[in-house]
N, C-alpha and C positions, 0 to 999 in steps of 0.2 A: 313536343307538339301534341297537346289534345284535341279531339274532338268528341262533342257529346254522343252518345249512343240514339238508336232510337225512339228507346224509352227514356229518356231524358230531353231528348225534344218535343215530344210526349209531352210533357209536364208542360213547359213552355207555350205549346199549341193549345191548350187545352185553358189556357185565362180567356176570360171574360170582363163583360159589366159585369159581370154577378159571380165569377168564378178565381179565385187567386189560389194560386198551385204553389204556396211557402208551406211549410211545417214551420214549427214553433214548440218555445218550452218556458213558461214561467218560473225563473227561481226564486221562492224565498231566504233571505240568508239575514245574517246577524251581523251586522255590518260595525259593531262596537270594537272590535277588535285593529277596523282599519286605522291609518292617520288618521287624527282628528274624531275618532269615531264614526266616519262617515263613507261611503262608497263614489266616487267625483268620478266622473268624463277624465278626466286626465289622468288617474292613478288604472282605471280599466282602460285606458287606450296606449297607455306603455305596455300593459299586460301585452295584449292585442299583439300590439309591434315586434316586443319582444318574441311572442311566441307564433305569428302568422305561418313562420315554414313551417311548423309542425302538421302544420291541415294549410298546404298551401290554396289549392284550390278552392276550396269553399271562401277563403278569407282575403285572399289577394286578386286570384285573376275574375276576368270580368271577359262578357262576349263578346264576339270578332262574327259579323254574320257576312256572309258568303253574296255576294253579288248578285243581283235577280234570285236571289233563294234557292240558287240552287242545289244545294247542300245543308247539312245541318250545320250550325256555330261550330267556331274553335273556342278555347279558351286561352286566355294568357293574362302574363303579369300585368296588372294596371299599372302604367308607370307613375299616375300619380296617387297611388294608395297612398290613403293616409285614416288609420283607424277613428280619429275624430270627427270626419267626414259620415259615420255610420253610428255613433252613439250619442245619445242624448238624452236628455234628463229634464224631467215633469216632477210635478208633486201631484198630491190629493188633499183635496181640501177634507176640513176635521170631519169626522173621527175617523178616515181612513179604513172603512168597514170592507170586508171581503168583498160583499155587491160594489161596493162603489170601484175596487179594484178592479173583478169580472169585469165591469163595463167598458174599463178603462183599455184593456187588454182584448174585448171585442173590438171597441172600435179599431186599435191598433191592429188586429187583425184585417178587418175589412179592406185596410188599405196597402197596393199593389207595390214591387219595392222597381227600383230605380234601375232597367235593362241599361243602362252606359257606364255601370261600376261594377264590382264585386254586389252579390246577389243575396248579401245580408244587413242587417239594420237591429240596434239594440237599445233598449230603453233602459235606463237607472228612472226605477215609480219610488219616490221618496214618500213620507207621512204617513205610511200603513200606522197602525195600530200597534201597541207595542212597541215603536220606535225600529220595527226592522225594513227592510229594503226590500223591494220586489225588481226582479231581473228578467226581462221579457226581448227574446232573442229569435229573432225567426230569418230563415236560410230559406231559399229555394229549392223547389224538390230537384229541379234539372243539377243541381251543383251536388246532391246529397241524397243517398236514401237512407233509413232507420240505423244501419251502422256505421255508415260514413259519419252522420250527424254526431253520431256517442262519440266516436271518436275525435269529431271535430270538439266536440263539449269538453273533451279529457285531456285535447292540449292545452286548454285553458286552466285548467282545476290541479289543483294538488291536493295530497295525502295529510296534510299536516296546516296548520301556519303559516309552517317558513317556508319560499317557495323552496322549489327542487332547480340542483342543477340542469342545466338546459344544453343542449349540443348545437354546437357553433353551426350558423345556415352554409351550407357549403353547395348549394344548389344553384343553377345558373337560371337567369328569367325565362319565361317561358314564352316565346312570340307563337304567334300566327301564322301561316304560310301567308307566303303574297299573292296577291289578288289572282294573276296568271294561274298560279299553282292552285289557288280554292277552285276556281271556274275549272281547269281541267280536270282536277278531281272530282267536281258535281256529274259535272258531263260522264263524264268514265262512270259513274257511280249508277248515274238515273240509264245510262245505255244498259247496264247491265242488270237492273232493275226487275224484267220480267225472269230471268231466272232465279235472283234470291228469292223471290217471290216463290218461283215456285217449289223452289228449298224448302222455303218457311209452310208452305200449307202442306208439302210430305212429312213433315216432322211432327206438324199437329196435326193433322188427319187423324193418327191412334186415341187421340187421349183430347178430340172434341166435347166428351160429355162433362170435361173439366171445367168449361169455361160458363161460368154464370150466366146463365137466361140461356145458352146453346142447349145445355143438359134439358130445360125441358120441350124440346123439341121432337115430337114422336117419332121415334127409331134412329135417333143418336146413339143410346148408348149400344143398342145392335151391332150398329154399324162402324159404332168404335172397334167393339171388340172384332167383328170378322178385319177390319182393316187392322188391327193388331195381329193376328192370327195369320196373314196375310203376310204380314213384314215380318213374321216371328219376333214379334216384340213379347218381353215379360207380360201378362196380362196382369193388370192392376182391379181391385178391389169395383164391383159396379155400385155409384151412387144411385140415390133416389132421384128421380125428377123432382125436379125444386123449381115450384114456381112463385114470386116473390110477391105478397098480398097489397094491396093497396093500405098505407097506412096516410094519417096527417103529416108526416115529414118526408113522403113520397111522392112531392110536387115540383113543379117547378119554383129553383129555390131565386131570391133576392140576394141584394146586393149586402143589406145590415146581416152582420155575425150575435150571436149569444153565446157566451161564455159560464162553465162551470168549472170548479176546485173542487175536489174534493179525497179523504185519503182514507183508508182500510187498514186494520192492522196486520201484517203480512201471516206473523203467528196464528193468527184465528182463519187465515184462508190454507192452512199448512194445518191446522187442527181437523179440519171437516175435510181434506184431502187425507188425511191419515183414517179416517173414519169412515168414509164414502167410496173412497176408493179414488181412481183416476189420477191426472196432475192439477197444480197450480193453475195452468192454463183454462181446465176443463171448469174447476170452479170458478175460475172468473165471469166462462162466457153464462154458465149455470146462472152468478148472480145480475150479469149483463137480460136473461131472459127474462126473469122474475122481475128485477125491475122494469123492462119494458112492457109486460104482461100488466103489470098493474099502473103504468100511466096511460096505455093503452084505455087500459079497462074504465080507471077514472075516465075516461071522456067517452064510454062507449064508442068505442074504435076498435076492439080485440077483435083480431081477423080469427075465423075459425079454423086455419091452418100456419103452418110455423111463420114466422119469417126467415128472413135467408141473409147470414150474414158473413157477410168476406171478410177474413183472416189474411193482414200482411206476410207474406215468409223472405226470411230472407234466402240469396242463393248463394250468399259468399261463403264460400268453403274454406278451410286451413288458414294463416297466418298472413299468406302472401294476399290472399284475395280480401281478409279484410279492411286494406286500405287501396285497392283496385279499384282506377277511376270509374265514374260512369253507376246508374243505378241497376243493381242485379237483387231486383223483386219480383216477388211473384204473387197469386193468392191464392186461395184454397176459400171454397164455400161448402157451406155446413147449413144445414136448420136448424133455427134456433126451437124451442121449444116451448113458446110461447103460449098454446094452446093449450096446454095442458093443466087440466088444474091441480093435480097434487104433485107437493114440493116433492118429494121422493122417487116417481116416473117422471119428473120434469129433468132431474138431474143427470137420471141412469139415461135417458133420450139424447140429453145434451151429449153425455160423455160418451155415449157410442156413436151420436153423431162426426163427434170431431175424433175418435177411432179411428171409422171410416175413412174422414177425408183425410186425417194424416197416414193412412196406410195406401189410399188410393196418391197421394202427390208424391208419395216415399217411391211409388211402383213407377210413376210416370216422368216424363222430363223436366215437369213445372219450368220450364222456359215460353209456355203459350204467350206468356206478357208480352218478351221481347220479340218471338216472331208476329204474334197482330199489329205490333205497335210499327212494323219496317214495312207491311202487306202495300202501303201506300209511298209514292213516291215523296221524296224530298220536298221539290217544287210546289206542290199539289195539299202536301200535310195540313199543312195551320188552315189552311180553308176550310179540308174534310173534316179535321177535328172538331174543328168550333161547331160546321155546321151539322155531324150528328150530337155533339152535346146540346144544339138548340131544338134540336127535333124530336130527340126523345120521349120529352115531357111530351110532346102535341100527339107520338104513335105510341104515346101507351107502353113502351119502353120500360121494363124495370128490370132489369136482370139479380139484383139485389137491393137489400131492405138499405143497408147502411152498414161501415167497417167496424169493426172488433179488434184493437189491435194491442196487443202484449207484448212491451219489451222489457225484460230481465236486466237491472238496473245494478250497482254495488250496494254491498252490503255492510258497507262502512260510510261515515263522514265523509264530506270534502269541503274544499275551504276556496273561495273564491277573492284572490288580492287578502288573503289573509282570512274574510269573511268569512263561520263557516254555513253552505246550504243545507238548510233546515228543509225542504223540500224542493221539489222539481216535479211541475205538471206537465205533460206531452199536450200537446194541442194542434191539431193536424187540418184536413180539405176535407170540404164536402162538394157535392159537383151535383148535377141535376140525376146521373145516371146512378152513382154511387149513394144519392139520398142524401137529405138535408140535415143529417146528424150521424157523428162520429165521437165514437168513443176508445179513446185510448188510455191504455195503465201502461205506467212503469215503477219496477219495484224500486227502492232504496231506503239503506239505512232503515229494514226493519217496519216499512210502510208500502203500500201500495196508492200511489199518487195518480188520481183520477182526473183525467181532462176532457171537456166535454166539450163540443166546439155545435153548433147548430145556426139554420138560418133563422133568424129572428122573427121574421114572421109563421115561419111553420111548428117553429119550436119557443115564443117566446121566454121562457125561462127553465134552463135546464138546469138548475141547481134539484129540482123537481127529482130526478132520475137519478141523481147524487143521495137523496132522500130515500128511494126506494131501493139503491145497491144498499145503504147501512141495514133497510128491514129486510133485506135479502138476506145478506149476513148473518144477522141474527137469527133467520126463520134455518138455511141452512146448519148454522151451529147448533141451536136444538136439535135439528132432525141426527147429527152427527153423534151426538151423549148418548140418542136412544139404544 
């Protein structure tokens, strides 16, 4: 018996007209190698079959929702899975150009997946260019977070060609409680309701000044630290007050998505990290700045102080916790250094930026996510959620610019039904509060694969900012030889 967490219902509460809470990941692969040369619905929906227990819940069960709401979902086995139900296959008309892929892959993003099944959907895009295949796969946040998903991604994929032996399903289906047993669960849960509550606000009380747009609230971070001081908690790093500037994609966003690809060579982000000093991380968000600094700047928009951009972390610790149900994220906000004009104090601002915040989230619980996200009752959630995500845009609401998010990929091939993937682009939410542009990498096989996902009217084309990471790159790799 599962039940989702409350950041995981989170996700669920949190769709709109304008808002869908899936992540996603575009692969390209080489599909010459399959039968026939080609990638079909039926040879990926044995895959599927064959390997669903490996990542049972993302792939099999589907929601069980609680009577009058009052509770969050269960999950359980769908008993009528059946993986051909979930994949399906398009083409592109000629010439099959990267744009015409973006687009195709926006739209498919735009649209919401199916609450009565298992909470994923996959496209086989035939006709690219080249003759290879494109793989567009998107999961619900509520079923997965950044490592669940990898992990979901890696029951699928093998090391080689030939697949790998597999270990026999020996796991029994997974039901639901019955109706009786959800209801009195809810009941028990929402009575006892004002004490976790007031659990969860003594936990974060220390380490308020962590939470985006709280931090700039005059004498927060005082008041952290005497209430640290007060509980003899470790006292953690003070950040700056961070107040998030008004940009063009910090509006309220629409319902059409814009999609960007784009990849980095991982060597030359590991050359200027040997020369500059910091990690991988720190240069990314470095070329994450410069590029936004200068689409900014093209349109006369450069605010004269940073933006502020939230960093996913994950919280799963050890072996056991990285296939532990339920999403345990968190985030961390930094200034970006956007204002600044020489590449050289842009870098050394960035990298002590994200110093800070990772020595300030290292000192504190970074669990704020999941106690905000429980603060409201069960019954009451999906209303409050949706209605401050609608309100925000109207009270001036920004607590940040837009996400940053880096996830550490293999650094080897993998082969899909044989196929092998030549790339894999992340492509994530954007929401009215978190800003109508997201940008995520993930490394692989010796490449840094860039996914840009924005709302299409505040961003119509972010291939733009895919343009400006490569002169980022560059202008960093010079400053790196000096």
């Amino acid at each position: 018996m599962s039940q989702l967490t409350t950041v995981d219902a989170a996700f669920l509460n949190a769709e709109t007209g304008t808002t869908q809470a899936h992540i996603a990941g575009l692969g390209i692969v080489d599909a010459t190698a399959c039968p026939g040369g080609r990638l079909t619905v039926p040879l990926v929906a044995g895959l599927v079959r064959d390997r669903a227990h490996l990542a049972a819940r993302p792939l099999r069960r589907r929601l069980v929702q609680v009577p009058f709401g009052l509770d969050h979902p269960y999950w359980e086995d769908d008993p009528d899975f059946d993986p051909v139900r979930h994949i399906f296959e398009i083409g592109l008309p000629a010439p099959g150009t990267d744009r015409q892929l973006a687009d195709v892959v926006a739209m498919l993003h735009e649209q919401p997946l199916d609450r009565s099944r298992p909470l994923w959907e996959m496209f086989l895009i035939q006709g690219l260019a080249g003759g290879l295949t494109a793989v567009y796969v998107k999961v619900h946040h509520a079923a997965v977070d950044g490592v669940l998903a990898a992990e979901t991604l890696a029951a699928l994929l093998d090391l080689s060609p030939e697949p790998r032996e597999l270990p026999a399903d020996e796991s029994e289906p997974a039901r639901a409680p019955g109706t009786a047993e959800m209801v009195g669960a809810g009941l028990l849960r929402t009575a006892l309701h004002p004490v976790r509550t007031a659990v969860s606000v003594a936990r974060t009380a220390p380490y308020l000044d962590e939470i985006p747009g709280v931090s700039a609230i005059p004498g927060i971070g005082m008041m952290s630290s005497f209430v640290q001081g007060a509980l003899r908690r470790p006292e953690v790093p003070r950040g700056p007050r961070m107040t998030a500037p008004p940009t063009p994609f910090n509006q309220p966003i629409g319902r059409r998505r814009a999609v960007a690809c784009g990849e980095l060579p991982l060597d030359a982000i590991k050359e200027i990290r040997r020369g500059l000093g910091g990690s991988v991380n720190d240069v990314i968000m470095a070329l994450c700045a410069t590029a936004l600094r200068q689409w900014l700047d093209k349109r006369g928009d450069l605010p004269d102080r940073p933006l502020v951009a939230a960093v996913p972390v994950s919280l799963r610790r050890g072996a056991a916790a990285r296939t532990r149900a339920g999403n345990h994220i968190s985030m961390m906000a930094a200034p970006l250094a956007t204002h600044i004009p020489d590449p050289a104090e842009r870098y050394l601002t960035v990298r002590r930026a994200m110093d800070t915040a990772k020595r300030r989230f290292t000192g504190s619980s970074g669990s704020w996510v999941q106690e905000l996200s429980g603060l409201v009752p069960a019954p009451i959630a999906g209303a409050a959620t949706r209605l401050a995500l609608q309100a925000a845009p109207t009270m001036s609401l920004r607590p940040i610019n837009l996400i940053i998010s880096n996830v550490p990929g293999p650094q080897f091939p993998l082969y899909l039904c044989g196929a092998r993937v030549l790339a894999y682009y992340p492509i994530s939410v954007i929401t009215d509060v978190t800003g109508g542009l997201n940008i995520t990498v993930f490394s692989y096989d010796g490449r840094v694969n860039v996914g840009i996902v924005a709302c299409r009217t505040l961003v119509p084309d972010p291939s733009e900012i895919v343009d400006h990471l490569v002169d980022a790159l560059d202008e960093l790799r010079d400053l790196s030889r000096e």
